[in-house]
Structures are given as structure tokens and as C-alpha cells.
TITILUM-261649 format. One record per residue (C-alpha): residue number from 1; x negated, y, z; residue in one letter. Coordinates in Angstrom, 2 decimals. Layout:
// TITILUM-261649
[r NUM; [X; Y; Z]; a]
...
//
This chain:
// TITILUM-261649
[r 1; [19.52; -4.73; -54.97]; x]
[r 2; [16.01; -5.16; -54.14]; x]
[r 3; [15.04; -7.47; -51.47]; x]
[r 4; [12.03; -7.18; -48.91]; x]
[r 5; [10.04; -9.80; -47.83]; x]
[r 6; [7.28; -9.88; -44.87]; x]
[r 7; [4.73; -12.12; -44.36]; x]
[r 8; [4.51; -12.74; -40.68]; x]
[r 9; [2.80; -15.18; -38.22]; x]
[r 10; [6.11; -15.76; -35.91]; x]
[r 11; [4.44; -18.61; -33.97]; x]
[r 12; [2.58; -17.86; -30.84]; x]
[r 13; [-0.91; -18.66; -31.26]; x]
[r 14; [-4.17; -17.43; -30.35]; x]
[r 15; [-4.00; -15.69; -33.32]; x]
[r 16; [-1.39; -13.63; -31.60]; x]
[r 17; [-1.90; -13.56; -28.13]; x]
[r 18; [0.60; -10.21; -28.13]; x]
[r 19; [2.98; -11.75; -29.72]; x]
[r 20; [6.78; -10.56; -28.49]; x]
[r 21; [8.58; -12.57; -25.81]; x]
[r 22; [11.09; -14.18; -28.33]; x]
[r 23; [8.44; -15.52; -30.89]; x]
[r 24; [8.52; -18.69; -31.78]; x]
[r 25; [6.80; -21.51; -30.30]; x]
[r 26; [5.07; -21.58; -26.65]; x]
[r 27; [3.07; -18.73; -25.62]; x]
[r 28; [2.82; -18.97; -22.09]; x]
[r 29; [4.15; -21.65; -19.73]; x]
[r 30; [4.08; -21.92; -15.92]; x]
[r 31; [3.49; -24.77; -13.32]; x]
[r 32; [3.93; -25.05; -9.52]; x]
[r 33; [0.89; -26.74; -8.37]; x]
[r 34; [0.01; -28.12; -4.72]; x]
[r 35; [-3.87; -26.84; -4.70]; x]
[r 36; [-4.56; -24.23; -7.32]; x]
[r 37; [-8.02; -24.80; -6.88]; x]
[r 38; [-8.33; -28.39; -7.61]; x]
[r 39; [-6.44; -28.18; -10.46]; x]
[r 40; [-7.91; -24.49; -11.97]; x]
[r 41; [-11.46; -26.90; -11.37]; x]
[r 42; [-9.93; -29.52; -13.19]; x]
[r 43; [-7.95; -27.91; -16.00]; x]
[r 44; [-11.81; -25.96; -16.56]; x]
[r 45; [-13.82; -29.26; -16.76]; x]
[r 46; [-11.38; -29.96; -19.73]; x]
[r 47; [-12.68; -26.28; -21.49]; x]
[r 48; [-9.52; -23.95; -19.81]; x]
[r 49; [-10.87; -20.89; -19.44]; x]
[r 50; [-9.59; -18.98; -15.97]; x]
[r 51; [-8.27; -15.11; -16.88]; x]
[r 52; [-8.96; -12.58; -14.84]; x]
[r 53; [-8.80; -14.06; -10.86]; x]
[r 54; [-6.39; -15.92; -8.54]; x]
[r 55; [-4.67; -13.61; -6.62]; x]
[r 56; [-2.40; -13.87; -3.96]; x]
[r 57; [0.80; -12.39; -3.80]; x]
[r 58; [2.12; -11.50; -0.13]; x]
[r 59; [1.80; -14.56; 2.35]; x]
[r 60; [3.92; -16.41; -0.31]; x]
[r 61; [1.95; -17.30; -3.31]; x]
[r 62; [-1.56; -17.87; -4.91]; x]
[r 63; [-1.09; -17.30; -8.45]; x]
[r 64; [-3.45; -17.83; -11.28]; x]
[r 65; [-3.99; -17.77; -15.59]; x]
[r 66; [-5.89; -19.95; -17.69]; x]
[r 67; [-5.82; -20.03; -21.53]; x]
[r 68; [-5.46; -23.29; -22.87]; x]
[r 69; [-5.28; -24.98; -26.08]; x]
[r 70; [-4.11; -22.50; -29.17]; x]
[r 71; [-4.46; -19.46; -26.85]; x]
[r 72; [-1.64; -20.73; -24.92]; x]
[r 73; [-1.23; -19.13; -21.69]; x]
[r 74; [-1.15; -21.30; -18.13]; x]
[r 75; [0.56; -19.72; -14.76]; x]
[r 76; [-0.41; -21.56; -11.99]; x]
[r 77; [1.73; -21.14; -8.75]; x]
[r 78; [0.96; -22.07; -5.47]; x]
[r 79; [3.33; -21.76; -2.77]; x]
[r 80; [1.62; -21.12; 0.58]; x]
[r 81; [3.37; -22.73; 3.75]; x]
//
């Protein structure tokens, strides 16, 4: 019996920004922030890099995505009052 072996990258990295939903590691992680703004204009001073736009969803949120360090992904959610 012959036995198959592949070589893959199962950690998310920015190697492998498409990686699927159960690979290993962190690819994308989300916080609920009080001023998206201040802290998209912070997390950028440190080299985050905003994706796409913040966009607001309904009266209820302001939602945004920044790559950070490895490729990792960052939601940002802000709940409007």
C-alpha cells in the first residue's frame, strides 16, 4: 500500500490570504471598538494598511478591515448609538 503525502502551508499567513476557514492559525480576527476612526488612524501610524473602506451597515454599525502583521486580517466594529 502506497502512501501519499502533500506538502501544504496549513497556517494562515500572508502567504495564504485564501486560505479555508478551518486552517490553522489566525487569519482574521475581529474587535468592537468605540471610535473606528481613532483607532483605524492609530492601528495605520503602526504600518496597518486599511482594505477597501469603512462602511456602514444600516444605522447599526461602522465596520472596517485592516491587514496587519503576517497578512492577518483586522474587523473593526463600531456600534452606532
Amino acid at each position: 500500500m502506497s502512501r501519499i503525502r502533500r506538502k501544504t502551508n496549513r497556517h494562515a499567513s500572508a502567504a495564504n490570504p485564501n486560505a479555508p476557514v478551518n486552517t490553522l492559525g489566525i487569519g482574521r480576527i475581529m474587535f468592537a471598538v468605540d471610535d473606528i476612526e481613532d483607532v483605524l488612524a492609530r492601528l495605520q501610524a503602526y504600518g496597518a494598511e486599511l482594505v477597501g473602506e469603512v462602511v456602514q451597515y444600516e444605522d447599526k454599525y461602522r465596520l472596517c478591515y485592516v491587514r496587519g502583521p503576517e497578512g492577518i486580517l483586522i474587523a473593526l466594529a463600531e456600534q452606532l448609538s
